[in-house]
N, CA, C and O of each residue as an XYZ file, in Angstrom:
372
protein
N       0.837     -1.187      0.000
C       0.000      0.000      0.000
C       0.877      1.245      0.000
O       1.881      1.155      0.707
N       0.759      1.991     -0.427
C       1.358      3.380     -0.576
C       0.421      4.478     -0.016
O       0.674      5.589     -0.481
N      -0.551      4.437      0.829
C      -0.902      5.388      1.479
C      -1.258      4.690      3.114
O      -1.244      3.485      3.366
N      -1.501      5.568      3.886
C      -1.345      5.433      5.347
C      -2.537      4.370      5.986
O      -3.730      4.652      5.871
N      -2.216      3.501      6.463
C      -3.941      2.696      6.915
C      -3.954      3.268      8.327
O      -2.936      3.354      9.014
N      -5.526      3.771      8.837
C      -5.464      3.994     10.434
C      -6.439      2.840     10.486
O      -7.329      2.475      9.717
N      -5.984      2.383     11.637
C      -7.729      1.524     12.376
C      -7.895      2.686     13.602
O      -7.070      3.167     14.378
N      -9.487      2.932     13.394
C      -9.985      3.644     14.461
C     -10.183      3.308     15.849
O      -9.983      3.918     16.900
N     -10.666      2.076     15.535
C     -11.231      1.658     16.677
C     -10.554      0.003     16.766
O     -10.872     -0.911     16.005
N      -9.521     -0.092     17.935
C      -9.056     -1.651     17.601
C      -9.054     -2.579     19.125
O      -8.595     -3.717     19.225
N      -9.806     -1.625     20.467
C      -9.520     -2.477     21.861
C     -10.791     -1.865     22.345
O     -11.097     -0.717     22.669
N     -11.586     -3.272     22.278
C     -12.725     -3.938     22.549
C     -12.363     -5.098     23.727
O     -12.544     -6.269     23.393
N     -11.752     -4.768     25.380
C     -11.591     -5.921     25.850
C     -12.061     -7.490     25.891
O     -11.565     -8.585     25.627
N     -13.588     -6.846     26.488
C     -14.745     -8.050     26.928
C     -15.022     -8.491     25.173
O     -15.179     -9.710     25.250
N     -15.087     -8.303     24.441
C     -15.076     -9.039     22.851
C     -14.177     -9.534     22.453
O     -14.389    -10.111     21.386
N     -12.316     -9.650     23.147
C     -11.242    -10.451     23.157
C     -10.086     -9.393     22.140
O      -9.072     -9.608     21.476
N     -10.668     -8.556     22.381
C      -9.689     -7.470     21.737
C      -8.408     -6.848     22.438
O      -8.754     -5.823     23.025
N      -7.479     -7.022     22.540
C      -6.459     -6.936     23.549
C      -5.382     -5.929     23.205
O      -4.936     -6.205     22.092
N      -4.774     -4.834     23.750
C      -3.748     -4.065     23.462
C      -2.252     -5.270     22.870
O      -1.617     -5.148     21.823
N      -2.133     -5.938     23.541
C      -1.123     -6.935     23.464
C      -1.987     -8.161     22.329
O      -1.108     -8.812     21.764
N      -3.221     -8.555     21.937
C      -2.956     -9.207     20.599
C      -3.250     -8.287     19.557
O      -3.034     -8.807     18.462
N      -3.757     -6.837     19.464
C      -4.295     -6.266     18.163
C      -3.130     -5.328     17.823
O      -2.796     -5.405     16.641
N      -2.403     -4.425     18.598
C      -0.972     -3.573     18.224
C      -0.123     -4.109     17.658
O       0.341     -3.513     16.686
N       0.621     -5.888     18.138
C       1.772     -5.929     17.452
C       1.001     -6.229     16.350
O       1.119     -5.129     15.812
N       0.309     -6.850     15.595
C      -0.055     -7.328     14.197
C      -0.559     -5.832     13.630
O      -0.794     -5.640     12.437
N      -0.688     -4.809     14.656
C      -0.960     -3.248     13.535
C       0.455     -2.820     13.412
O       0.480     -1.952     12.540
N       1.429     -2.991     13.797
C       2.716     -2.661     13.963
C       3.429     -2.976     12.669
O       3.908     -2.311     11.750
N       3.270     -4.644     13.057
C       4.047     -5.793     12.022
C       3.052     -5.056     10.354
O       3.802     -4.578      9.503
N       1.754     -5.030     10.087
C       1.525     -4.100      8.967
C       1.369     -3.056      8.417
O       0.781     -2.735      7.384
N       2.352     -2.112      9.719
C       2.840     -0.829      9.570
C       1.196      0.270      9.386
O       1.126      1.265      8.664
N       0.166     -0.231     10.166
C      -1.008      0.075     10.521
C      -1.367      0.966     11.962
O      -1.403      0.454     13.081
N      -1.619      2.392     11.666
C      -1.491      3.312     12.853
C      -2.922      2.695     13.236
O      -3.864      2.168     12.644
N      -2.561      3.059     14.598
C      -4.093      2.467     15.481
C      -4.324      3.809     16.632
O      -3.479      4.159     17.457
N      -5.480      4.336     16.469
C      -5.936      4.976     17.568
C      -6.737      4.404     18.722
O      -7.523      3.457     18.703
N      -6.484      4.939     19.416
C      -7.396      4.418     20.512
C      -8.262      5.441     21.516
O      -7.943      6.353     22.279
N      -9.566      4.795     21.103
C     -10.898      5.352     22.508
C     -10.776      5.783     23.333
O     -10.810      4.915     24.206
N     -10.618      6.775     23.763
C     -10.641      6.829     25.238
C      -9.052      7.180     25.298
O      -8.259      7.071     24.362
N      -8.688      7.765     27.030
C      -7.338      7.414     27.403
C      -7.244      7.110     28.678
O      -6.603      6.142     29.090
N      -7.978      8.044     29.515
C      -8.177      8.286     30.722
C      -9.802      8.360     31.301
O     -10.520      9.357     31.213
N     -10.167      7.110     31.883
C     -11.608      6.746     32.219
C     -12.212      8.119     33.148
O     -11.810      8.697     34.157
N     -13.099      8.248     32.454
C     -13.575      9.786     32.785
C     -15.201     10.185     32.573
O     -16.060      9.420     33.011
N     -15.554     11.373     31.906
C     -16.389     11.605     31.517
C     -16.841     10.932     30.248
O     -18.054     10.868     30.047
N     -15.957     10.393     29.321
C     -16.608      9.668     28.142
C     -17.128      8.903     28.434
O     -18.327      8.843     28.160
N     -16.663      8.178     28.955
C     -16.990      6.935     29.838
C     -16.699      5.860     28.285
O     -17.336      5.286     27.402
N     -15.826      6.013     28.565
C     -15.343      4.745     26.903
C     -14.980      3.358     27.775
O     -15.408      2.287     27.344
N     -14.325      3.384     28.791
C     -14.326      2.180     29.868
C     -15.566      0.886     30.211
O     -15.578     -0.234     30.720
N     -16.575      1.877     29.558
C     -18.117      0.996     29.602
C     -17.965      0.274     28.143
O     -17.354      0.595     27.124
N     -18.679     -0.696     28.444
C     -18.889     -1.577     27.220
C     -20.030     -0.826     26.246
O     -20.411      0.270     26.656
N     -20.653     -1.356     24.897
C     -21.256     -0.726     24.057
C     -22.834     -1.045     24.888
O     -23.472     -0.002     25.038
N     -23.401     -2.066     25.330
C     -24.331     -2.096     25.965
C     -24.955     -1.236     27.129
O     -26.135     -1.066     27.435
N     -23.912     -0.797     27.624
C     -24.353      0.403     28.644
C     -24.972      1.312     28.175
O     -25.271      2.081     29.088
N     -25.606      1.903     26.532
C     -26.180      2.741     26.404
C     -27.682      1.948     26.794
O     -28.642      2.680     27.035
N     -27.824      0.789     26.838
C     -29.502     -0.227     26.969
C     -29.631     -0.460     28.749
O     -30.643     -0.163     29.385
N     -28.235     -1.117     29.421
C     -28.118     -1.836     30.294
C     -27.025     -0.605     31.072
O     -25.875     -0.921     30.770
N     -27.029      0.494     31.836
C     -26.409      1.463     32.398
C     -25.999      0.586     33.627
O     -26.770     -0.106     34.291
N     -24.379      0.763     33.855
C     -23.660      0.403     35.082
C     -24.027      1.717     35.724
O     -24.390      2.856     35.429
N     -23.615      0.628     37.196
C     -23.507      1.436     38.537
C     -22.449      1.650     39.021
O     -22.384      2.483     39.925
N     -21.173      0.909     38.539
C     -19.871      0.634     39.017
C     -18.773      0.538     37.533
O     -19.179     -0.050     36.531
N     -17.829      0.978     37.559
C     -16.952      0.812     36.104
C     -17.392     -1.195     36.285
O     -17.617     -1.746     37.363
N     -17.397     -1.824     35.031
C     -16.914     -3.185     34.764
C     -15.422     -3.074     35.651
O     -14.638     -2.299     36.199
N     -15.729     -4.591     35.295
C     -14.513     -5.512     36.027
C     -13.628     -5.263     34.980
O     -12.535     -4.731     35.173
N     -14.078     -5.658     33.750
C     -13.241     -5.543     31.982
C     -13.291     -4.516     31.609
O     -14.310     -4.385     30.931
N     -12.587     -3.420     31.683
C     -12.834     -1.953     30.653
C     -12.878     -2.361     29.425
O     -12.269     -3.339     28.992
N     -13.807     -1.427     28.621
C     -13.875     -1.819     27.336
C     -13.100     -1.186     26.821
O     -12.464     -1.931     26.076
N     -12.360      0.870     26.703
C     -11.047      1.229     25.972
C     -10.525      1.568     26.526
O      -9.401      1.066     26.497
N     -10.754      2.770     27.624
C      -9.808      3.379     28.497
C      -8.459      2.558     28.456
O      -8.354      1.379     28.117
N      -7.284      3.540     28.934
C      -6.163      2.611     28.980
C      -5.512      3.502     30.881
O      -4.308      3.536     31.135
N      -6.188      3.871     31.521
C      -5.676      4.711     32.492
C      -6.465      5.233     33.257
O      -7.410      5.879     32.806
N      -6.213      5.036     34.981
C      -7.293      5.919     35.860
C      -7.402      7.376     35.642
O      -6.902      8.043     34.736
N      -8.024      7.694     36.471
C      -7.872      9.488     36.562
C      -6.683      9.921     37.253
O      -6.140     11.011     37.075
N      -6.382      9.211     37.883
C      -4.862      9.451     38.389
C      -3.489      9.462     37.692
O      -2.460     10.060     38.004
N      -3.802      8.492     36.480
C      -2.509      8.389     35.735
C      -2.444      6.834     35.693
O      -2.253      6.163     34.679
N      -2.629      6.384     36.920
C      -2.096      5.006     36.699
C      -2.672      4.057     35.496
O      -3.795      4.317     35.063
N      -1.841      2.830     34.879
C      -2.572      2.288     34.072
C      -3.614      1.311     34.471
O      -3.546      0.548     35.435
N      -4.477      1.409     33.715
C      -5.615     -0.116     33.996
C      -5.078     -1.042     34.371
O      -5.378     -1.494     35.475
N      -3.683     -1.902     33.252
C      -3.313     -2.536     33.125
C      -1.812     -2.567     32.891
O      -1.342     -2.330     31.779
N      -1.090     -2.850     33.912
C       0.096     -2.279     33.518
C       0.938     -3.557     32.288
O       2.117     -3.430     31.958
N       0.365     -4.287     31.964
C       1.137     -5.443     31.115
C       0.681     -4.425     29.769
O       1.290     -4.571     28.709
N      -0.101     -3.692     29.850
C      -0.713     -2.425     28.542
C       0.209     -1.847     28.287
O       0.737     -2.102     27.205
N       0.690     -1.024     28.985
C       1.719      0.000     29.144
C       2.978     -0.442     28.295
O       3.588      0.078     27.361
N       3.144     -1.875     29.164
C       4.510     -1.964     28.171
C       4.225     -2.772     27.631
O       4.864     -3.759     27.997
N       3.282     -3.062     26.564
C       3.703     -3.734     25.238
C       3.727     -2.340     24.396
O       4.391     -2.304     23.360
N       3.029     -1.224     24.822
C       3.093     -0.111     24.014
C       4.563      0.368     24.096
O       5.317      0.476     23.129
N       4.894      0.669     25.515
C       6.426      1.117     25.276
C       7.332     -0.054     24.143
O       7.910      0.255     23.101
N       7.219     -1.320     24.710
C       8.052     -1.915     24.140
C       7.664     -1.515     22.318
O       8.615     -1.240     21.587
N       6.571     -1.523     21.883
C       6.574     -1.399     20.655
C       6.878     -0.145     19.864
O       6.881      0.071     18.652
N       7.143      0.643     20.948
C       7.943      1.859     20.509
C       9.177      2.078     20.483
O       9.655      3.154     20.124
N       9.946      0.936     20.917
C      11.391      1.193     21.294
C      11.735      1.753     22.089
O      12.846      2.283     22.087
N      10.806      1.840     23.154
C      10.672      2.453     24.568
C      11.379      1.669     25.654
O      11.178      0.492     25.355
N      12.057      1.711     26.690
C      12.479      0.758     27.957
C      11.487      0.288     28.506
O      10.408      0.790     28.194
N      11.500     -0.803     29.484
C       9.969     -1.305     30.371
C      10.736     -0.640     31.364
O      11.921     -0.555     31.688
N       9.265     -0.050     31.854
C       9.345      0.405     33.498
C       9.058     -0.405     34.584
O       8.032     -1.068     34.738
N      10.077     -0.319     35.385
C       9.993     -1.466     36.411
C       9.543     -0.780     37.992
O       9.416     -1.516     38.971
């Protein structure tokens, strides 16, 4: 391809969508990926797509995009660094 591919939308937890299986294979086909959400908040992107029918009372157990509290910390810190690592970033220990 000679022009840029984005995927918009690629981490869907609870549907088996995973930062660590959908990035490296956007990586490996040189495929920019954005992502939903950053920081679980007012979007509320952390809710699954059903919450517009079935409204939580509590975030899920599974965030659906968010990648980060309101504090900073990550959801998931095994998240964090497959992103660093796929940047040529160090892991933080």
């Amino acid at each position: 391809m000679q022009r840029p591919i984005l995927c918009t939308e690629y981490l869907a937890r609870s549907q088996g969508s995973t930062v660590e299986g959908i990035l490296p294979i956007a990586k490996r086909h040189n495929v920019g990926a954005f992502n939903w959400g950053l920081v679980a908040g007012k979007t509320q992107t952390y809710l699954p797509w059903d919450s517009w029918d079935h409204p939580y009372r509590a975030p899920p157990k599974v965030w659906f995009h968010d990648l980060l509290h309101p504090n900073g910390r990550p959801y998931r810190d095994g998240e964090v660094q497959t992103i660093r690592k796929l940047n040529g970033m160090p892991s933080q220990d």
